[in-house]
C-alpha positions, 0 to 999 in steps of 0.5 A: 500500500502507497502512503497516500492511500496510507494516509487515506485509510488512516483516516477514512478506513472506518467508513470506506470499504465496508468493513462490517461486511462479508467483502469489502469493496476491493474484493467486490470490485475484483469478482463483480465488476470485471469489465472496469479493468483500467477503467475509472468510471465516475458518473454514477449521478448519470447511471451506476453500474450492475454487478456481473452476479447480479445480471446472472441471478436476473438471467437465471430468473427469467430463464428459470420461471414463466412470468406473463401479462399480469392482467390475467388469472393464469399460473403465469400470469399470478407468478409475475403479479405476485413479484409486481406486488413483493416489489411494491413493498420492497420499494416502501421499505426502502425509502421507509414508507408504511404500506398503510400511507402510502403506495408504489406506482410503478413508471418508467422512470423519475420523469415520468413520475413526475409527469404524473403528478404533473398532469394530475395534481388539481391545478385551479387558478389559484394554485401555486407551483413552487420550486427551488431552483436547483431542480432538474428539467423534469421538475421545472416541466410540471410547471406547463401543466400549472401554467395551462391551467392558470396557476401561479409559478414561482422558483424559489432560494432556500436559504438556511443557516447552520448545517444538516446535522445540527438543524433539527427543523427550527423554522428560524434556520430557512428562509425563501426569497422568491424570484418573479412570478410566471403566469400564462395569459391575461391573468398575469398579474391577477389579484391573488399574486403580485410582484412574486407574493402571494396574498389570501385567497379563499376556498380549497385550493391545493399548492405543490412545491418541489425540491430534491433531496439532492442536487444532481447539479451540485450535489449539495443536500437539502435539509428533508425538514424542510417537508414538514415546515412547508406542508405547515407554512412555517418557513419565513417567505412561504405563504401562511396557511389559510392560503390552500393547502401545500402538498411537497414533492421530493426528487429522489433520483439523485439522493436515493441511490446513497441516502434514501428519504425517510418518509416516516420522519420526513412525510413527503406526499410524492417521491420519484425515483429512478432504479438504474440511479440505485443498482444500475439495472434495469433501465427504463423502470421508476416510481412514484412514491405517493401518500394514500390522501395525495394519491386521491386527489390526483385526477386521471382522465386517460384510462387504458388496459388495466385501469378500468374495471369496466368499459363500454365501447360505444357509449359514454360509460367507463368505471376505473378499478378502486386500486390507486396503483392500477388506476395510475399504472397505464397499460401492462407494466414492465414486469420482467423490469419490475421482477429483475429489481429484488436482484438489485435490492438484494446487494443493497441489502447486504452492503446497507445505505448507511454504509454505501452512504459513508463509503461514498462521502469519504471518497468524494471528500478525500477528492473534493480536499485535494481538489481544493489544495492544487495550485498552479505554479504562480499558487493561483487555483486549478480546481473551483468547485460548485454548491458546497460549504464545507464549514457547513457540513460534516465530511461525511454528510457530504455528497458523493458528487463534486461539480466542478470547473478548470482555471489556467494559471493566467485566470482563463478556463479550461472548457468542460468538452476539453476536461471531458476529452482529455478524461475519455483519452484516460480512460475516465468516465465523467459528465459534463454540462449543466445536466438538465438542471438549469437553475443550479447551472446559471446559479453556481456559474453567475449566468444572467438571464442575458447571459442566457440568452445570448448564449442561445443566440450564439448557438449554444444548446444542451450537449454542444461544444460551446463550453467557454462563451465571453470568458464565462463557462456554459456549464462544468464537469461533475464526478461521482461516486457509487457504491463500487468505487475505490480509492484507486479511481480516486486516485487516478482521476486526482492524476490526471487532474494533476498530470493535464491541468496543474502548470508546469515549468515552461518548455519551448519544445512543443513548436506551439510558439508561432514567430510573427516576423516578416522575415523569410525563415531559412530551412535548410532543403525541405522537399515534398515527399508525398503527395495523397489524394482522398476522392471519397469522403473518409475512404482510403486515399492513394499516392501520386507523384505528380497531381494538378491543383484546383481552384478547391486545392488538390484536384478531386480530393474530396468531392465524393461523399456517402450519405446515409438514409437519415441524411448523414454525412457518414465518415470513418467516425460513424462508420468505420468501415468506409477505411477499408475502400480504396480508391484511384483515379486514372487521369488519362481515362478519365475514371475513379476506380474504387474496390472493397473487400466485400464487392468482388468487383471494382466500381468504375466512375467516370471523372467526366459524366454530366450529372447535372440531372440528378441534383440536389443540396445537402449540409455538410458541417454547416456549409451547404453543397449543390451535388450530383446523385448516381443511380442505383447501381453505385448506391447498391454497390457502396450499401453492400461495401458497407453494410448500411443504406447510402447515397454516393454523391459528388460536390458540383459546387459550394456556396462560398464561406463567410468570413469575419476578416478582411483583408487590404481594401476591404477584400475578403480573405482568400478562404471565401473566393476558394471553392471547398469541396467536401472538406471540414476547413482548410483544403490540404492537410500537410505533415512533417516527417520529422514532428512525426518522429519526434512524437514516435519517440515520445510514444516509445518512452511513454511505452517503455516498462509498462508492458503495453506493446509498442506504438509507432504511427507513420504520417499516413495515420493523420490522413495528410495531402502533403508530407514534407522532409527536411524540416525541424520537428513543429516547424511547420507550426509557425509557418504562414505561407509555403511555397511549393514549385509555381503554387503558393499555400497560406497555412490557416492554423493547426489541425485540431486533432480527435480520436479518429487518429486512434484508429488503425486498419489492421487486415480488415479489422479496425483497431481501437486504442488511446494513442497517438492522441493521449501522447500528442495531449500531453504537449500538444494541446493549446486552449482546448486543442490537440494540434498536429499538422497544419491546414492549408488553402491553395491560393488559386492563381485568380485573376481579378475575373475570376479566372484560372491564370495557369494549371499549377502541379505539385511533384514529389520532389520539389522544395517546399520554401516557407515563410513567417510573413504573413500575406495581406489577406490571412486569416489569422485564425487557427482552425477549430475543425477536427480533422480534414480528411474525416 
């Protein structure tokens, strides 16, 4: 044992581990958990994992009994419903809930328990809908159904002094500040609601306010004495109680899975849970968790099979069934779900929530510490963590969830999507963005309404790329903890925090240090060693010695694409098939020739056919193309080579791109004026030989004692137009302009790198690893990019017309004459596309 995990046992081996149980959770790992082998695996708020045994006792289960359609009287039949109902009382005891207050209705997950209550709670206009705003999305959505019906909507702050463990439910320890009032239509401002209170309103009218027990955003715990006060309008800001009735609704999913609800001490009157949050399996299965007195006031007007005790098809004539679970419960439920569940009980069981509960803080807080603690070298922080005070709360109250954002050492951030791809290159599994909770998003990272907004208008959306927006984070990075994990996942993330985020001493050997000076850099007889053209689109490319440029750069490359039966572009990323077909062009014949190992003949295309007939536009990464189709024969053909349904077009022409720089007298750069076929950005990919070295090196001493067999990758894995010799290793990188025989190129910035260079074609199969990226992120990354090789646009030899002034070739051979200057009308921007040949 190391003594970081010394000291960590020294401290935490009470808690951590399980002790009291028959295995502890090394031991556990190691039987049950084989897959997670090099694996760090922490988002167990998103989904946690089943057990192995636990899939096996769930297979022997179903292919051991007969379980059928419960709404039936045979032998069948009764089996499955007589574990529906062990299951029901198994959910109860879970969250602590007599079957005599309240009942299980099973759903098909958290959100459609909430959509539930939402669609039959008693809504009046002078109901209210209150919430916290750190609810997720599922939550914030009954609000339509309140909204509809004209009530009011309020999203409230709950403010509390003082900590979980020693508020025992004084009144005076919350207090709730509102924020302003939503109402729908021309009662906006009705008499019972102004400027976000509530005033007194007559009769019986019911009120719903829902918090979660626990944050998915943060992970910060909400006191659970908070149901008793509101239900009791205790609670300085909330509206007093001849006001209507208030009924609470407790969000569960994410607090459930290590500290369950009481609802003995904590009487809420729906509880919603989803069981994959619990034990991982099965998907697709929840519960809502409502009071005998909630769930008759809950007015259902769909009815369906199994709800209804008697109908009458061609009359207004229906008698639903007296059970609330067979009233709310549409349709046949999921019972081999519902069947599976005790196998998933049964290791909580044995392990106990108290103890998952304590295991789980204990690693979540030995992380959240050293989190805190990293400083960069000029002591400025890495790590700034979202939601909890922890002056405030016991280490072991904490939650199992850190959320969290990234600091450079300059006060700038490190975007979430890059701490996510750097992570997955790790082998660690985390989640980002604002996890459908928006409230607790623009809460924790002081997002305005405006802020927001302009987001939005700037393109940004859930599960986007858009991570940094105006010098402000969109959203963050969450990790969490399950009842699974150990200390070495700890320890492997905190690693890699380390390893990828903490500054260190600087270096000038990564040639990410562009020169700006106007002068001609001498480099001593660099030549052009290959040339590569790739006609279709992710498909294999072929050498040439020589090949003519066009106004698009190297001619033909890239003006064919696939395109699937939704209307995708497919590429190797998608499928990775697409690497396995080869191609040529003849220029003399006039022909592309194409061959795959599942065709045994070989596609002929001719360069010259006059398609124009069958045209048509698609969207290619956001540029729009005008392109030629071909008949069913090819499309039959490359639907076979790949195994899936697809289109084979040709690029006829490209509307030209916008750009936000210009050049001397106003002119557009030269990006616009050049036709692109079906490229990402920039029209050629060039490549050194000896940056191609330099990072072989480093990938054999990165390989060396680890056991692992060597990795060793040649330009062509990077897909290049051009490969060069002679240079010095990132050279390239501060090049603004090349010139190669009569042809002159503008470099447009590094090519930012992605996963696809992890692929290998390898006898028809397609091999999978995390190198060469994971070494080129250790000193290629530069705000957010993983950068190797450089893209470049061919300036085209236009006159002022619009027309060609010469055919220019390039010939393996010639000497490549770089220069740091850069031209009048550059664009000085580095590419943010992945790679071009994809």
């Amino acid at each position: 044992m190391d003594q970081s995990k010394e000291e960590f046992m020294e401290r935490f081996g009470a808690d951590y581990g399980y002790p009291d149980a028959l295995r502890g959770v090394d031991e556990m790992r190691a039987a049950d958990f084989k897959r997670l082998e090099g694996t760090v695996y922490l988002d167990h708020a998103g989904a946690t994992l089943y057990s192995e045994p636990q899939m096996a006792d769930v297979v022997k289960d179903l292919t051991s009994n007969v379980y059928g359609n419960p709404h039936s009287q045979s032998d069948s039949s009764m089996a499955a419903s007589d574990l529906v109902t062990a299951a029901r009382h198994e959910v109860l005891k879970y969250f602590n809930a007599s079957p005599r207050d309240y009942k299980c209705i099973f759903t098909s997950g958290a959100t459609a328990a909430l959509k539930l209550v939402g669609e039959c709670f008693p809504w009046s206009r002078e109901s209210c809908y209150m919430y916290t705003m750190e609810n997720h999305n599922s939550v914030l959505g009954i609000r339509e159904y309140a909204l509809s019906k004209g009530a009011t909507v309020l999203a409230v702050d709950i403010n509390e002094d003082g900590d979980l463990e020693s508020n025992h439910g004084s009144p005076s320890s919350f207090k709730i500040s509102t924020h302003s009032n939503q109402r729908r239509g021309e009662d906006a401002l009705s008499h019972n609601c102004q400027n976000g209170n509530l005033s007194a309103i007559s009769g019986n009218n019911w009120n719903l306010f829902a918090f979660p027990s626990e944050c998915n955003f943060s992970g910060q715990k909400f006191n659970l004495n908070l149901v008793k006060l509101i239900k009791e309008g205790k609670v300085a800001g909330f509206p007093s109680q001849q006001q209507g009735q208030w009924m609470v609704l407790l969000d569960a999913a994410k607090g459930c899975a290590t500290e369950p609800p009481n609802l003995d001490v904590y009487p809420a009157d729906f509880v919603v849970c989803s069981f994959y949050k619990i034990f991982g399996y099965p998907t697709g299965i929840g519960a809502l968790i409502v009071k005998n007195e909630a769930a008759g006031l809950l007015n259902k007007a769909y009815f369906s099979g199994g709800t209804v005790a008697v109908s009458i098809a061609d009359i207004d004539f229906v008698k639903k069934r007296k059970s609330v679970e067979q009233v709310l419960e549409d349709g046949t439920i999921s019972f081999l779900s519902i069947a599976s569940l005790r196998h998933g009980f049964k290791i909580i069981g044995m392990l106990t929530t108290s103890a998952i509960s304590r295991h789980t803080a204990s690693l979540a807080t030995y992380v959240r510490k050293k989190m805190l603690d990293m400083k960069h070298r000029n002591n400025k922080k890495v790590c700034i963590i979202y939601g909890h005070q922890a002056s405030k709360v016991a280490d072991l109250k904490m939650s199992p969830t850190i959320t969290f954002n990234l600091k450079r050492e300059d006060g700038t951030w490190f975007g979430y999507r890059e701490v996510e791809k750097l992570a997955s290159l790790s082998g660690i599994h985390l989640r980002t963005g604002c996890f459908c909770n928006p409230g607790a998003c623009a809460k924790y990272l002081g997002l305005s309404h405006s802020d927001l907004v302009s987001n939005f208008e700037a393109g940004h959306v859930c599960w986007d790329d858009n991570d940094v927006i105006k010098g402000k984070p969109t959203g963050a990075v969450r990790i969490s903890f399950g009842y699974m994990s150990t200390y070495e996942d700890a320890a492997g993330f905190l690693k890699f925090l380390q390893s990828s985020f903490v500054s260190k001493p600087i270096t000038f050997s990564n040639g990410l240090d562009l020169v700006d000076n106007q002068s001609q850099q001498v480099v001593p007889d660099v030549r052009l060693k290959t040339i590569t053209i790739y006609p279709v689109k992710s498909c294999q490319g072929f050498s040439a010695q020589i090949w003519p440029l066009a106004i698009g750069g190297l001619k033909y490359d890239r003006e064919w694409l696939l395109q699937g039966s939704g209307g995708e572009i497919l590429t190797q990323k998608k499928v990775p098939e697409l690497g396995s077909i080869r191609t040529l062009i003849n220029l003399e014949l006039g022909k592309l020739f194409i061959e795959s190992p599942k065709r045994k003949d070989k596609l002929e295309i001719s360069l010259l056919e006059n398609l124009t007939h069958l045209t048509a536009e698609v969207d290619v990464y956001g540029q729009r193309y005008e392109v030629e189709s071909y008949d069913d024969n090819v499309n039959t053909w490359f639907s076979e080579a790949i195994g899936r349904h697809c289109t084979f077009m040709r690029c006829s022409s490209s509307k030209n791109r916008s750009c936000s720089h210009t050049g001397k007298n106003g002119r557009l750069c030269r990006d616009t004026r050049s036709k692109l076929s079906f490229v990402n950005e920039g029209q050629l990919l060039l490549i050194s030989e000896e940056s191609v070295s330099d990072l072989n090196s480093r990938l054999s001493s990165s390989n060396n004692g680890n056991g692992k067999q060597r990795v060793i990758v040649d330009a062509m894995r990077f897909r290049p137009n051009i490969v060069i010799s002679g240079s010095t290793p990132y050279n390239e990188d501060n090049w603004r302009r090349i010139h190669i025989g009569d042809a002159y190129f503008t470099s447009m910035g590094g090519c930012n790198r992605c996963q696809m260079i992890n692929l290998q074609q390898n006898s028809g199969q397609v091999i999978k690893s995390k190198e060469p990226l994971a070494t080129l992120a250790s000193y290629r990354r530069e705000k957010g990019k993983i950068l190797f090789g450089v893209l470049l646009n061919y300036e085209d030899g236009l006159d002022g017309e619009g027309e060609i002034l010469a055919e220019r070739w390039l010939q393996v051979g010639q000497e490549v004459h770089p220069s740091t200057a850069a031209t009048p009308e550059r664009c000085l921007a580095t590419v943010e596309s992945l790679h071009t040949g994809m």
